[in-house]
PDB file of N, CA, C, O and CB in Angstrom:
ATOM      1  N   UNK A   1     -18.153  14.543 -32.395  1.00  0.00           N
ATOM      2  CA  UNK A   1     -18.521  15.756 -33.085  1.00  0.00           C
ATOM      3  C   UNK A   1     -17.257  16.476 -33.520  1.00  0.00           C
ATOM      4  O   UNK A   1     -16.522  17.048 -32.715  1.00  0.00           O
ATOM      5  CB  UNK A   1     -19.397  16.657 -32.194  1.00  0.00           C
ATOM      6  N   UNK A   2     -16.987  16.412 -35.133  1.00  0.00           N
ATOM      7  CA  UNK A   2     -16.126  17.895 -35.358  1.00  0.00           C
ATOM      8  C   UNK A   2     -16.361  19.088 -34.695  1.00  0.00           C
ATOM      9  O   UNK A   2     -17.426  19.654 -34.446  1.00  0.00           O
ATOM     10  CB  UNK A   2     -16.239  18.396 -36.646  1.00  0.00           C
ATOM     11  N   UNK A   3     -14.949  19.457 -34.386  1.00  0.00           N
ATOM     12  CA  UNK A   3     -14.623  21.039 -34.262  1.00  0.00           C
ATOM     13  C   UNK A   3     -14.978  21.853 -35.781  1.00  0.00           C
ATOM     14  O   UNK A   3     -14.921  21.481 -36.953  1.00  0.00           O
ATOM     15  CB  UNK A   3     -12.788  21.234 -33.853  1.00  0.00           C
ATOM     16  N   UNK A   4     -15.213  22.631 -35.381  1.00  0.00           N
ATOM     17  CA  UNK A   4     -15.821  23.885 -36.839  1.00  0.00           C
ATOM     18  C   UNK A   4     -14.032  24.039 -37.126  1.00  0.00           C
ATOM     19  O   UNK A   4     -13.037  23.957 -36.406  1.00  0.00           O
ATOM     20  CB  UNK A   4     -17.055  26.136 -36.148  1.00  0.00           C
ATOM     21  N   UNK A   5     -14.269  24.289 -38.507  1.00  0.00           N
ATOM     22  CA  UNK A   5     -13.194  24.566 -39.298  1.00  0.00           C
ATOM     23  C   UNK A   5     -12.662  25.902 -38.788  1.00  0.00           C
ATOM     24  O   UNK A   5     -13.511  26.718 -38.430  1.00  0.00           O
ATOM     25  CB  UNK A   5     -13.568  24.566 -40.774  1.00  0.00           C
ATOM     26  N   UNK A   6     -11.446  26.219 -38.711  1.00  0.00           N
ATOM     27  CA  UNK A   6     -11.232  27.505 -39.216  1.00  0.00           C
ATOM     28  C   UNK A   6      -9.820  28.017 -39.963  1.00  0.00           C
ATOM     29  O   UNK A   6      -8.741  27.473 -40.200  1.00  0.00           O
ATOM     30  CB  UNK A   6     -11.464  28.282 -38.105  1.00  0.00           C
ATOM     31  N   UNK A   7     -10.473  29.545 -40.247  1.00  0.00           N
ATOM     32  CA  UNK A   7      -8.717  29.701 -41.045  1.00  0.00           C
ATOM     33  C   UNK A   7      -8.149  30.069 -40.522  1.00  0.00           C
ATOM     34  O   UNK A   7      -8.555  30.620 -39.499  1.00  0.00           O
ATOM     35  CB  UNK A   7      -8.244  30.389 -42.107  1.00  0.00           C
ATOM     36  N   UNK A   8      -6.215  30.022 -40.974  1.00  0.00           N
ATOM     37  CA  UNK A   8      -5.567  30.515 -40.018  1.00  0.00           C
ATOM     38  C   UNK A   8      -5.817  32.205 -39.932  1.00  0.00           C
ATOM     39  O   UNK A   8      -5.972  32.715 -38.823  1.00  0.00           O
ATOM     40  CB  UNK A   8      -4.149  30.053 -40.231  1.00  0.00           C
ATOM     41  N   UNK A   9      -5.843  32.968 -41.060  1.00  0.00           N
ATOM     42  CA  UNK A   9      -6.543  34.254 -40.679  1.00  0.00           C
ATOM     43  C   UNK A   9      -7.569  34.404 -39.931  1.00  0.00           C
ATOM     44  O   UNK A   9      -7.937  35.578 -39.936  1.00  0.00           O
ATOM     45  CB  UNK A   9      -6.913  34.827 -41.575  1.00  0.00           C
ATOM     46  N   UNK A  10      -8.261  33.661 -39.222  1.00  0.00           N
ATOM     47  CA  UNK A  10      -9.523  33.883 -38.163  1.00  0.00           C
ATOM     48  C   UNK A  10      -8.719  33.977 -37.003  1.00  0.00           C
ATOM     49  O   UNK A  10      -8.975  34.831 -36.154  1.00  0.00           O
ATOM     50  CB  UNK A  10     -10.767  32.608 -38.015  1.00  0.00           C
ATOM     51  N   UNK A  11      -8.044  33.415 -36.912  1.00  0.00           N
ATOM     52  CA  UNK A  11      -7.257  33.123 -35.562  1.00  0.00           C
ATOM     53  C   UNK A  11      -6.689  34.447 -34.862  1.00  0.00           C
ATOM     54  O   UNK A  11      -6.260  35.212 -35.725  1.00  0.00           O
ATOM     55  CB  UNK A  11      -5.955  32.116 -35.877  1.00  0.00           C
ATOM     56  N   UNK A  12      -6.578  34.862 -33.801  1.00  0.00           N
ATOM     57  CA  UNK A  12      -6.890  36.471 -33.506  1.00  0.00           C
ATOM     58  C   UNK A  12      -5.161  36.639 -33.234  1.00  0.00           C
ATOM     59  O   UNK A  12      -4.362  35.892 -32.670  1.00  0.00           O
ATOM     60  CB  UNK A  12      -8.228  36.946 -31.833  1.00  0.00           C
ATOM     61  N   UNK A  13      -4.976  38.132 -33.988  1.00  0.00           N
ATOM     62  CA  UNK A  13      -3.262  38.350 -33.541  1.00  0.00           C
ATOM     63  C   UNK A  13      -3.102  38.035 -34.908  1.00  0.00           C
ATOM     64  O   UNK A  13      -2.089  38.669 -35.207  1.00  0.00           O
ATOM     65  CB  UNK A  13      -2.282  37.237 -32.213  1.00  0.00           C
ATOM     66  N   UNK A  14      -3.562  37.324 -36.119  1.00  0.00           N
ATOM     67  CA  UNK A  14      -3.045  37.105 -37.505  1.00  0.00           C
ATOM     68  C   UNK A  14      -2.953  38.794 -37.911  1.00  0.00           C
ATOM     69  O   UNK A  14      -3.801  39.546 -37.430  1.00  0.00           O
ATOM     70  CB  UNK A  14      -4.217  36.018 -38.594  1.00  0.00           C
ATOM     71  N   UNK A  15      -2.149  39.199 -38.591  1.00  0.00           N
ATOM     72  CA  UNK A  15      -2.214  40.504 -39.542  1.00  0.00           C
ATOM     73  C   UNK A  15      -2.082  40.469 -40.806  1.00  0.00           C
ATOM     74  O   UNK A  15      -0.987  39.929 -40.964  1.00  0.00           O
ATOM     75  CB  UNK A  15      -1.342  41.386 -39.300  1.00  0.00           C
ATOM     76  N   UNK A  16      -2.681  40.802 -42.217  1.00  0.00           N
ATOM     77  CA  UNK A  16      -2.609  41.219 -43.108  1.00  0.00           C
ATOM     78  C   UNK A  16      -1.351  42.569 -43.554  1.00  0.00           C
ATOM     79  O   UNK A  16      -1.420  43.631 -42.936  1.00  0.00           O
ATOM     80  CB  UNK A  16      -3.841  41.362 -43.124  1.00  0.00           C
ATOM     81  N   UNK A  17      -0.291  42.382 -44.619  1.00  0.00           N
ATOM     82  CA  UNK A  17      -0.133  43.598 -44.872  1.00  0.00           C
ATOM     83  C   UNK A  17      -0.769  44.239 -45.889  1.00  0.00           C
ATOM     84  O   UNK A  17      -1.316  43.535 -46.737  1.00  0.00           O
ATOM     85  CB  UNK A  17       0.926  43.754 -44.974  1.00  0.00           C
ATOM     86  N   UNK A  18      -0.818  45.504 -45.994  1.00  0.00           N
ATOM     87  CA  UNK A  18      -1.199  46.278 -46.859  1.00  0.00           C
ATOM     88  C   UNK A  18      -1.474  46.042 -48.107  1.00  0.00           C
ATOM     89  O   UNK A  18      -2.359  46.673 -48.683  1.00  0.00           O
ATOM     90  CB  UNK A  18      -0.584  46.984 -46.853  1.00  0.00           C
ATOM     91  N   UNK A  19      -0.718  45.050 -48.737  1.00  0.00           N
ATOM     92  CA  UNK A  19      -0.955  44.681 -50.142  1.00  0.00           C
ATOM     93  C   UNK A  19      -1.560  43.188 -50.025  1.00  0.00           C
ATOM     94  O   UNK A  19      -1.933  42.703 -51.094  1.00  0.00           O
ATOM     95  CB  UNK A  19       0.485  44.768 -51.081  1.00  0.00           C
ATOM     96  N   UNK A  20      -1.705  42.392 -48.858  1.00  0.00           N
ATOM     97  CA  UNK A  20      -2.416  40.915 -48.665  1.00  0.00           C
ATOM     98  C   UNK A  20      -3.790  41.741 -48.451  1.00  0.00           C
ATOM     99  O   UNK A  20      -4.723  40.964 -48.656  1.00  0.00           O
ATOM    100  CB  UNK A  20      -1.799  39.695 -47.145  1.00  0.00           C
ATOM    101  N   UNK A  21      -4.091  42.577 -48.232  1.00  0.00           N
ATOM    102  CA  UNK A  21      -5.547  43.282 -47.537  1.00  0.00           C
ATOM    103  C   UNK A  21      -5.880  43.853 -48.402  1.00  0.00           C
ATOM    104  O   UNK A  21      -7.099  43.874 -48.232  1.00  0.00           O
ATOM    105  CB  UNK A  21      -5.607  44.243 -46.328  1.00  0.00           C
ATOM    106  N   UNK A  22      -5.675  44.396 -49.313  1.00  0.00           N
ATOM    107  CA  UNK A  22      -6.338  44.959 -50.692  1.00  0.00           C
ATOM    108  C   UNK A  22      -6.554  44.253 -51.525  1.00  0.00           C
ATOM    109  O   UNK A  22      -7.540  44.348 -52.256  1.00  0.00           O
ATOM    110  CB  UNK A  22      -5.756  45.810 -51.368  1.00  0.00           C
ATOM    111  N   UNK A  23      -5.369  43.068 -51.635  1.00  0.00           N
ATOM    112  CA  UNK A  23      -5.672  42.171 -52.583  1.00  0.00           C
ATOM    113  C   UNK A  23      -7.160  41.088 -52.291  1.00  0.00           C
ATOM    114  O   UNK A  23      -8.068  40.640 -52.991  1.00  0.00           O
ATOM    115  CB  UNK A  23      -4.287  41.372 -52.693  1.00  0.00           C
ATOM    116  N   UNK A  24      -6.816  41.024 -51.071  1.00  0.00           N
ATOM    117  CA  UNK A  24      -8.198  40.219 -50.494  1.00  0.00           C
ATOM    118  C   UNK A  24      -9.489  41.208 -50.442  1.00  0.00           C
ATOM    119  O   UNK A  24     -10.383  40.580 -49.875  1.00  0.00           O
ATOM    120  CB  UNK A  24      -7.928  39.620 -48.793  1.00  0.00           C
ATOM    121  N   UNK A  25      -9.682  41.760 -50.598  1.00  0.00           N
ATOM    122  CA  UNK A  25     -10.514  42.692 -50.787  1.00  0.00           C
ATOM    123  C   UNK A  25     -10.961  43.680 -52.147  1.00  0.00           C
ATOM    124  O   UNK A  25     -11.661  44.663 -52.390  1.00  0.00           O
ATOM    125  CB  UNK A  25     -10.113  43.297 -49.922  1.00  0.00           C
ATOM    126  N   UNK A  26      -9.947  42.596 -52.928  1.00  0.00           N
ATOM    127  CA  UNK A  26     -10.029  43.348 -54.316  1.00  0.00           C
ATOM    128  C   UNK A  26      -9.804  44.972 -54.458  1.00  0.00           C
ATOM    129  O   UNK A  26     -10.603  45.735 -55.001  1.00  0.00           O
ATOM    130  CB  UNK A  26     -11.449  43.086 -54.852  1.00  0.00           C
ATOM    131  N   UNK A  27      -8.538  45.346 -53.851  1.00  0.00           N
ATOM    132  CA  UNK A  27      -8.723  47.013 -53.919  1.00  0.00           C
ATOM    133  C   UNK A  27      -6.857  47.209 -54.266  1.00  0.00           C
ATOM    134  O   UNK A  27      -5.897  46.528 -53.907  1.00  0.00           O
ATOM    135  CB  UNK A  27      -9.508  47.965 -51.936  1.00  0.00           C
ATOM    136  N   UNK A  28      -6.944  48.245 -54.968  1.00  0.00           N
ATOM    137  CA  UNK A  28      -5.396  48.285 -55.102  1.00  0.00           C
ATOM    138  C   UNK A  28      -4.607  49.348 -53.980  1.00  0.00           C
ATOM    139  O   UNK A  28      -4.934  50.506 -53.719  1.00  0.00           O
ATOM    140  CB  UNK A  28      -5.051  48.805 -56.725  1.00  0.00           C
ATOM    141  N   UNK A  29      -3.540  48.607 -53.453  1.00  0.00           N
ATOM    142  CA  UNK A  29      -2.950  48.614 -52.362  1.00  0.00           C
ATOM    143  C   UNK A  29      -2.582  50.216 -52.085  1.00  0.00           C
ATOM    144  O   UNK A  29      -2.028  50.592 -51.052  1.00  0.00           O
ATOM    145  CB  UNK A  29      -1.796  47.614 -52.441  1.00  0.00           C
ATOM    146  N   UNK A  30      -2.908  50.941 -52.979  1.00  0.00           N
ATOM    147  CA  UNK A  30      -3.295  52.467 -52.486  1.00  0.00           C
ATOM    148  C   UNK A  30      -4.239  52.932 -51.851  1.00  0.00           C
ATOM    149  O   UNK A  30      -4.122  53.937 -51.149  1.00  0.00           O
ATOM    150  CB  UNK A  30      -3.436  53.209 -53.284  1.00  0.00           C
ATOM    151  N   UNK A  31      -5.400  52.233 -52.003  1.00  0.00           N
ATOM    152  CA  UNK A  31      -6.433  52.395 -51.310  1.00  0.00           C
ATOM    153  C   UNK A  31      -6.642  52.215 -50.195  1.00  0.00           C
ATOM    154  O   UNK A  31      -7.562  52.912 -49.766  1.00  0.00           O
ATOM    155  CB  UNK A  31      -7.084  51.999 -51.647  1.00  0.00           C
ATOM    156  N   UNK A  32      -6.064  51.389 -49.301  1.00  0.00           N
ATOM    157  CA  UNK A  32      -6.359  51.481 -47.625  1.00  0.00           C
ATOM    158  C   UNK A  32      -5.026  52.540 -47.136  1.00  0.00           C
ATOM    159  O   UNK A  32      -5.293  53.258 -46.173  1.00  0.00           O
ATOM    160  CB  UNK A  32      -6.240  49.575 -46.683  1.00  0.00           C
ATOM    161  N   UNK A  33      -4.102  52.632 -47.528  1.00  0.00           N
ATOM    162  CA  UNK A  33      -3.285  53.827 -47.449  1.00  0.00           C
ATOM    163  C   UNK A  33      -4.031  55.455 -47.483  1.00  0.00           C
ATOM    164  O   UNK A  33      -4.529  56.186 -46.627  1.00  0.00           O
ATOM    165  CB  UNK A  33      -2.318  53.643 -48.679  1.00  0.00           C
ATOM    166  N   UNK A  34      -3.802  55.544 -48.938  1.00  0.00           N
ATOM    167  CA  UNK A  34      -5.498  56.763 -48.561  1.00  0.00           C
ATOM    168  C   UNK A  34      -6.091  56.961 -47.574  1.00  0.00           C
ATOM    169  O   UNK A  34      -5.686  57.789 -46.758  1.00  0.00           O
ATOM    170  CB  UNK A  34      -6.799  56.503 -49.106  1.00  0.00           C
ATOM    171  N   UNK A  35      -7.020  56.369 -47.422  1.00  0.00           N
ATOM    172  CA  UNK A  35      -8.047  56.297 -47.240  1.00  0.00           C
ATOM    173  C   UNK A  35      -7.644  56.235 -45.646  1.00  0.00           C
ATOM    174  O   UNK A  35      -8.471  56.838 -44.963  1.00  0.00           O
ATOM    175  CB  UNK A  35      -8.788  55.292 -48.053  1.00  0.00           C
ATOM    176  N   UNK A  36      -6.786  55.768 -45.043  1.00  0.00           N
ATOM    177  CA  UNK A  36      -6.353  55.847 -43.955  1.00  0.00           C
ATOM    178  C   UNK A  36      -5.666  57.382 -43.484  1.00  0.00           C
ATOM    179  O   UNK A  36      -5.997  58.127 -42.561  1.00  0.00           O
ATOM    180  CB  UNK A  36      -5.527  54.747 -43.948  1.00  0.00           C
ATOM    181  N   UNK A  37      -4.845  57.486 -44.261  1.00  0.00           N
ATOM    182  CA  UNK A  37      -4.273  59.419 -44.206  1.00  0.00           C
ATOM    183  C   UNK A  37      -5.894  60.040 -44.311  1.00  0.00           C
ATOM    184  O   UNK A  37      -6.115  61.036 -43.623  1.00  0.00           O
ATOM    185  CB  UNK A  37      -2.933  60.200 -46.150  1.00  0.00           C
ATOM    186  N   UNK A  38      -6.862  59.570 -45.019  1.00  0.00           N
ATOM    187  CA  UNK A  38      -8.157  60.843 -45.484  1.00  0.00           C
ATOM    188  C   UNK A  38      -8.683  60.793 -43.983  1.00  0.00           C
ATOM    189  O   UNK A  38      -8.670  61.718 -43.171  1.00  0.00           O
ATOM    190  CB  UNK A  38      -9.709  60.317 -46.986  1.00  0.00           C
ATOM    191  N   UNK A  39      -9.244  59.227 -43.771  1.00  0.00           N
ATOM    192  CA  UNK A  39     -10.185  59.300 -42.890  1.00  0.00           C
ATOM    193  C   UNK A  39      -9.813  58.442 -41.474  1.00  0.00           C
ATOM    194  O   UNK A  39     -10.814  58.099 -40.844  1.00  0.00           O
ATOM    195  CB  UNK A  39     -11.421  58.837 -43.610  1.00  0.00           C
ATOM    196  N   UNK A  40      -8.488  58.044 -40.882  1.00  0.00           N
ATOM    197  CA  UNK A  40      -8.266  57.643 -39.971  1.00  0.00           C
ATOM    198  C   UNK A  40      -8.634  56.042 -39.956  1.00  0.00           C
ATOM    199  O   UNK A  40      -8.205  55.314 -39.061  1.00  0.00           O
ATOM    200  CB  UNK A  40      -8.786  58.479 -39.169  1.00  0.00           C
ATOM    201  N   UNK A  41      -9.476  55.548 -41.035  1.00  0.00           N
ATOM    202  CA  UNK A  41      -9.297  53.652 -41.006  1.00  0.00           C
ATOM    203  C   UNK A  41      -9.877  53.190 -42.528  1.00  0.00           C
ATOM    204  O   UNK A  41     -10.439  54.046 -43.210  1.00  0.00           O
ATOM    205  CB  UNK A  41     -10.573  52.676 -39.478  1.00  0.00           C
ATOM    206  N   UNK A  42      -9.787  52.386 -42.826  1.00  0.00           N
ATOM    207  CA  UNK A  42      -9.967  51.910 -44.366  1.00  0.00           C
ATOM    208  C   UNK A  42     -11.356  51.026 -43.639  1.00  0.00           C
ATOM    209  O   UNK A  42     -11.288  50.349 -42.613  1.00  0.00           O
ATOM    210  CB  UNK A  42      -8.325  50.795 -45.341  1.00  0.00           C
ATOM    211  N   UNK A  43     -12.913  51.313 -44.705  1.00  0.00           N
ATOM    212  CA  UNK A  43     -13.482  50.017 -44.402  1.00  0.00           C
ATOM    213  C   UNK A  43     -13.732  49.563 -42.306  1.00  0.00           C
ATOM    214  O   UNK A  43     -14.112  48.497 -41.823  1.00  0.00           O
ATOM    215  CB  UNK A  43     -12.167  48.875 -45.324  1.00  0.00           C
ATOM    216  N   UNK A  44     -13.350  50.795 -41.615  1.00  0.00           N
ATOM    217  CA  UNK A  44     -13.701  50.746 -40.717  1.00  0.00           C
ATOM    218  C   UNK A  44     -12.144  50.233 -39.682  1.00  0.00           C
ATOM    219  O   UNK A  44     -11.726  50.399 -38.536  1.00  0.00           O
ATOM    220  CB  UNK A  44     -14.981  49.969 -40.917  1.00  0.00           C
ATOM    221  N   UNK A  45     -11.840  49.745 -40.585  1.00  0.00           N
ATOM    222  CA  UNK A  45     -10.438  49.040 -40.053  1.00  0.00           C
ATOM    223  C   UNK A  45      -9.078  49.927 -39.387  1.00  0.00           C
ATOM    224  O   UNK A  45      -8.501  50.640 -40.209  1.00  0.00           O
ATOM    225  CB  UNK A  45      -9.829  48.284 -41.394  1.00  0.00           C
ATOM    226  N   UNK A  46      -8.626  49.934 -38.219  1.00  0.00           N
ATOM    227  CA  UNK A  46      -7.551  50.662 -38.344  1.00  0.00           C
ATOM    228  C   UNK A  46      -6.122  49.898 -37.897  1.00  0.00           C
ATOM    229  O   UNK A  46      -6.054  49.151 -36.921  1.00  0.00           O
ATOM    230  CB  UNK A  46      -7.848  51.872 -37.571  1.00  0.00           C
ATOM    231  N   UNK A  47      -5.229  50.149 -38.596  1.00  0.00           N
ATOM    232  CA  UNK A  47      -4.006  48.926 -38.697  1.00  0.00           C
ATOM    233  C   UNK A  47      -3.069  49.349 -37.548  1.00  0.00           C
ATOM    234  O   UNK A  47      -3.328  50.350 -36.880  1.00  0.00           O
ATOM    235  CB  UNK A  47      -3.024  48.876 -40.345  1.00  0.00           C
ATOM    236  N   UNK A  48      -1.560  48.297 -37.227  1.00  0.00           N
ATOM    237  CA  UNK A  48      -1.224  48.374 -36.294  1.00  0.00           C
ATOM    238  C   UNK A  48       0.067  49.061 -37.072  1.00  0.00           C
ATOM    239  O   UNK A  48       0.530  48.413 -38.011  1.00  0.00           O
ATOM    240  CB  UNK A  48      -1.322  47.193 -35.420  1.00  0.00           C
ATOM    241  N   UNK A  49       0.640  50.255 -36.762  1.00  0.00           N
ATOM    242  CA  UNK A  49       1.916  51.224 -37.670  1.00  0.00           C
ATOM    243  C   UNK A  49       3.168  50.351 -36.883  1.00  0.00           C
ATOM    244  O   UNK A  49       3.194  50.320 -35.653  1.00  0.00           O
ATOM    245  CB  UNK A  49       1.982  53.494 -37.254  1.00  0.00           C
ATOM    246  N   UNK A  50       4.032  49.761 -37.572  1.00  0.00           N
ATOM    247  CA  UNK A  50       5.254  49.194 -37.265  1.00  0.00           C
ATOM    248  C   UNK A  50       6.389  49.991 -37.053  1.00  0.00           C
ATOM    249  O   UNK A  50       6.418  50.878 -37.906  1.00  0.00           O
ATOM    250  CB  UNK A  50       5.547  48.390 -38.149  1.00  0.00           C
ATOM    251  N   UNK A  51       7.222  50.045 -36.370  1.00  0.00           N
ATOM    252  CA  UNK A  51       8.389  51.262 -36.157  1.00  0.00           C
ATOM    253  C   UNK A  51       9.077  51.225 -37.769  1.00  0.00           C
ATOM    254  O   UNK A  51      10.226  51.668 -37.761  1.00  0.00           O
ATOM    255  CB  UNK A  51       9.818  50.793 -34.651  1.00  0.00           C
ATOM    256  N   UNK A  52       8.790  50.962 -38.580  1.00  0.00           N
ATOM    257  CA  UNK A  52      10.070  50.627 -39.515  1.00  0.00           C
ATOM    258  C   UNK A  52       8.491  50.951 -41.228  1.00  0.00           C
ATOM    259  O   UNK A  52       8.493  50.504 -42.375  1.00  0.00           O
ATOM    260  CB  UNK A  52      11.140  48.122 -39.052  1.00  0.00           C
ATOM    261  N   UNK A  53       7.216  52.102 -40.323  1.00  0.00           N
ATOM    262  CA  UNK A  53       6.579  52.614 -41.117  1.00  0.00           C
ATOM    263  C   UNK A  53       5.132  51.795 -41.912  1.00  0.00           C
ATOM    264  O   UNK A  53       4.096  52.269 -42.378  1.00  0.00           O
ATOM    265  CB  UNK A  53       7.617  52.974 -41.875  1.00  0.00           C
ATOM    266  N   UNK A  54       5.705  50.209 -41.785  1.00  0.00           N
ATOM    267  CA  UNK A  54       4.552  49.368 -42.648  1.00  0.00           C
ATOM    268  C   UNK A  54       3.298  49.306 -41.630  1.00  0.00           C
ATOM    269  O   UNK A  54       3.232  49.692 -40.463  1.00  0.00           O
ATOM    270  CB  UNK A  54       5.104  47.610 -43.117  1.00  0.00           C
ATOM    271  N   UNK A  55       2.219  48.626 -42.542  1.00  0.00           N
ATOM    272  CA  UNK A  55       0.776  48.832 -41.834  1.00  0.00           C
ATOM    273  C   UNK A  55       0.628  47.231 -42.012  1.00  0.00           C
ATOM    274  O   UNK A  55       1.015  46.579 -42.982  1.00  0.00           O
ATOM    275  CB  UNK A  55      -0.603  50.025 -42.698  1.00  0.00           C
ATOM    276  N   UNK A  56      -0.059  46.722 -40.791  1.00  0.00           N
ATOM    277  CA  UNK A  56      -0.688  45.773 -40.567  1.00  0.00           C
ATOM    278  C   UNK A  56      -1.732  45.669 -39.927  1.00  0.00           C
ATOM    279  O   UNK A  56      -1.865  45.965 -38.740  1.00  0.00           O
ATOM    280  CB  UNK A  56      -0.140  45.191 -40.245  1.00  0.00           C
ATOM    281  N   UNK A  57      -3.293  44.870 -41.288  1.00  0.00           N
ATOM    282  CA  UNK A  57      -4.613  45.113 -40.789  1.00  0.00           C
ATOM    283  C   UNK A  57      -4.697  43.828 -40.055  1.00  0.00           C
ATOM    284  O   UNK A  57      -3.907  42.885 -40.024  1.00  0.00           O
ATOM    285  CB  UNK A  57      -5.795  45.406 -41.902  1.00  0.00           C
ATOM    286  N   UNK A  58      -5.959  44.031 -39.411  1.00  0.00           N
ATOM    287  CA  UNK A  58      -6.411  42.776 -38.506  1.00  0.00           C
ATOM    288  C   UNK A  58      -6.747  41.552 -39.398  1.00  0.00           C
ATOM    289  O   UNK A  58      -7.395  41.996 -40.347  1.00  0.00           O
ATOM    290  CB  UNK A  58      -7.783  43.138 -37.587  1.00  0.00           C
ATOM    291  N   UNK A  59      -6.592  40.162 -39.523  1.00  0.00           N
ATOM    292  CA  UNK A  59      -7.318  39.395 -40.794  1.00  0.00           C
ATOM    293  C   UNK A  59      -8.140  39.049 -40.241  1.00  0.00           C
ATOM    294  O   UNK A  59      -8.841  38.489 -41.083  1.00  0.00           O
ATOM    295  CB  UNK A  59      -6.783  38.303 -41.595  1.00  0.00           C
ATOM    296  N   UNK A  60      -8.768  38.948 -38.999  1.00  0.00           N
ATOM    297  CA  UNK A  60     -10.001  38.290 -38.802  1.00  0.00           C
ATOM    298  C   UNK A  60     -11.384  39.794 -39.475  1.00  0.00           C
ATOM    299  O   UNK A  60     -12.570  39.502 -39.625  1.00  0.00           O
ATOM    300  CB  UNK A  60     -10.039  37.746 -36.715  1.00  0.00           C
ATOM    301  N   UNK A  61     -11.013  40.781 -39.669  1.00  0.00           N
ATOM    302  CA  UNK A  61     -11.434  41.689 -39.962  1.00  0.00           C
ATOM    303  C   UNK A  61     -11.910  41.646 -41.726  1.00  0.00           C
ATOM    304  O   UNK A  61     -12.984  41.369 -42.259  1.00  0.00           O
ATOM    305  CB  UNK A  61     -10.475  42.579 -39.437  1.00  0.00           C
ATOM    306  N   UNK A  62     -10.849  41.971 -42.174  1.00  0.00           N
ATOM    307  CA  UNK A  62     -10.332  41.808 -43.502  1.00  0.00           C
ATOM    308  C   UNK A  62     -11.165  40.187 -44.088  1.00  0.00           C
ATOM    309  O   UNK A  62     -11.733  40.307 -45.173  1.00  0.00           O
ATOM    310  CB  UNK A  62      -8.389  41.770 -43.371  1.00  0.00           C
ATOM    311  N   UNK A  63     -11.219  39.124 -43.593  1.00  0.00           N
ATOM    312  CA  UNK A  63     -11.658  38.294 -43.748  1.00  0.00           C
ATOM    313  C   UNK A  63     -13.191  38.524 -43.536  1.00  0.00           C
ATOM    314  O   UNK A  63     -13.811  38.598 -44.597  1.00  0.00           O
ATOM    315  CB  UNK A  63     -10.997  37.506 -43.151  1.00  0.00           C
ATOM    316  N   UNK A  64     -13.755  38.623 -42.675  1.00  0.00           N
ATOM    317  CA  UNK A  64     -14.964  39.301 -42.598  1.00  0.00           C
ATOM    318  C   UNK A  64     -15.857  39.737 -43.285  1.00  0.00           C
ATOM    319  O   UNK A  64     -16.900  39.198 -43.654  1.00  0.00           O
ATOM    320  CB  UNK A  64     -14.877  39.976 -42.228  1.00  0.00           C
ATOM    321  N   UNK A  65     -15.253  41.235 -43.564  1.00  0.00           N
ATOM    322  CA  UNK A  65     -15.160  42.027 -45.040  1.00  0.00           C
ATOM    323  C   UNK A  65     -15.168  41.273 -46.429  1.00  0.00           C
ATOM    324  O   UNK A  65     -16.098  41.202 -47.233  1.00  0.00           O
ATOM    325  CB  UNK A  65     -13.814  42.801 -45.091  1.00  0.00           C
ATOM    326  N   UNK A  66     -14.025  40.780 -46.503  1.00  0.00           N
ATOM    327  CA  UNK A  66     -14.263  39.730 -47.578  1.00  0.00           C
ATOM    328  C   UNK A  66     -15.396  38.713 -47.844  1.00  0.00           C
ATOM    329  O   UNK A  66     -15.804  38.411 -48.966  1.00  0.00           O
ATOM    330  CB  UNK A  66     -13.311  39.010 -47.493  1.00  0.00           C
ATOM    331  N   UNK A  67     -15.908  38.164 -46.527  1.00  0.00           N
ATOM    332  CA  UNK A  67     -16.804  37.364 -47.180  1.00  0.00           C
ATOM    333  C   UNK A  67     -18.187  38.387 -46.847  1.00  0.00           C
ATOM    334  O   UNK A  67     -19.253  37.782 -46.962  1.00  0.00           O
ATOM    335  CB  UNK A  67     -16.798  35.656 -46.552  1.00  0.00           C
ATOM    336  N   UNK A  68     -18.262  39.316 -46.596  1.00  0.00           N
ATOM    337  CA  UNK A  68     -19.558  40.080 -47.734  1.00  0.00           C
ATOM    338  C   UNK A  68     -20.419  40.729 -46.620  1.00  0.00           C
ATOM    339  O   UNK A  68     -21.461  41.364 -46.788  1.00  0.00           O
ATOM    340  CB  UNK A  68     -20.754  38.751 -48.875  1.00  0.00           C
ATOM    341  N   UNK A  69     -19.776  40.444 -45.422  1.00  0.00           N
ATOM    342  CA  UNK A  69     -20.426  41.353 -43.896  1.00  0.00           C
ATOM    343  C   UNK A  69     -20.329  43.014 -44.352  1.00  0.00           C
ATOM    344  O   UNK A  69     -19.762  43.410 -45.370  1.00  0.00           O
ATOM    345  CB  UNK A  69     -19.129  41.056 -42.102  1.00  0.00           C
ATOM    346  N   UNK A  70     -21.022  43.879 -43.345  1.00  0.00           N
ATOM    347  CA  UNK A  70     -20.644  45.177 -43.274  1.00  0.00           C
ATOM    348  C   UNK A  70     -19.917  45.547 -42.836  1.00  0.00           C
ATOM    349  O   UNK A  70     -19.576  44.932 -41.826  1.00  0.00           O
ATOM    350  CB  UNK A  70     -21.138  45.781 -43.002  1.00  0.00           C
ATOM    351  N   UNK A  71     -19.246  46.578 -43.136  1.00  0.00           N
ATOM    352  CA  UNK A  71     -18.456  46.979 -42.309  1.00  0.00           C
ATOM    353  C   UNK A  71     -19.184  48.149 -41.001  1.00  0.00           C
ATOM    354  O   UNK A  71     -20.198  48.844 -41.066  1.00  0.00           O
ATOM    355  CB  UNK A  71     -17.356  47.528 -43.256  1.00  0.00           C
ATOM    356  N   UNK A  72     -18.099  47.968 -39.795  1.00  0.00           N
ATOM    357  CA  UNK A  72     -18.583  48.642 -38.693  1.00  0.00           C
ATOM    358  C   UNK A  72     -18.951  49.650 -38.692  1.00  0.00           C
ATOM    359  O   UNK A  72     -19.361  50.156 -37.647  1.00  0.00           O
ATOM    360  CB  UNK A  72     -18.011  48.716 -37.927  1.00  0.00           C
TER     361      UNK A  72
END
């Protein structure tokens, strides 16, 4: 019996940055920024802040999202 496929974004600990996560989500890379200062997470999502300021979302999340689930 095959093992089920998976991607390496499923794989837990993968991160998206800011502009891989909008783009996968079709949104321009202002938008989870926003939307994060407005409402504390983009899409339900809230990213991990790097000392050096950049945002990194979860991809098993982001992937998720992408293929057409709700968000939380």
């Amino acid at each position: 019996m095959k093992a089920p496929a998976t991607t390496p974004a499923a794989k837990t600990g993968v991160k998206h940055s800011t502009e891989e996560a909008a783009a996968r989500l079709r949104a321009a890379s202002q938008t989870p920024r926003a939307s994060l200062c407005r409402l504390g997470h983009w899409l339900g999502m809230v990213p991990v802040k790097l000392p050096n300021g950049r945002l990194l979302w979860p991809a098993d999340e982001v992937e998720r999202l992408a293929a057409g689930e709700v968000p939380k």
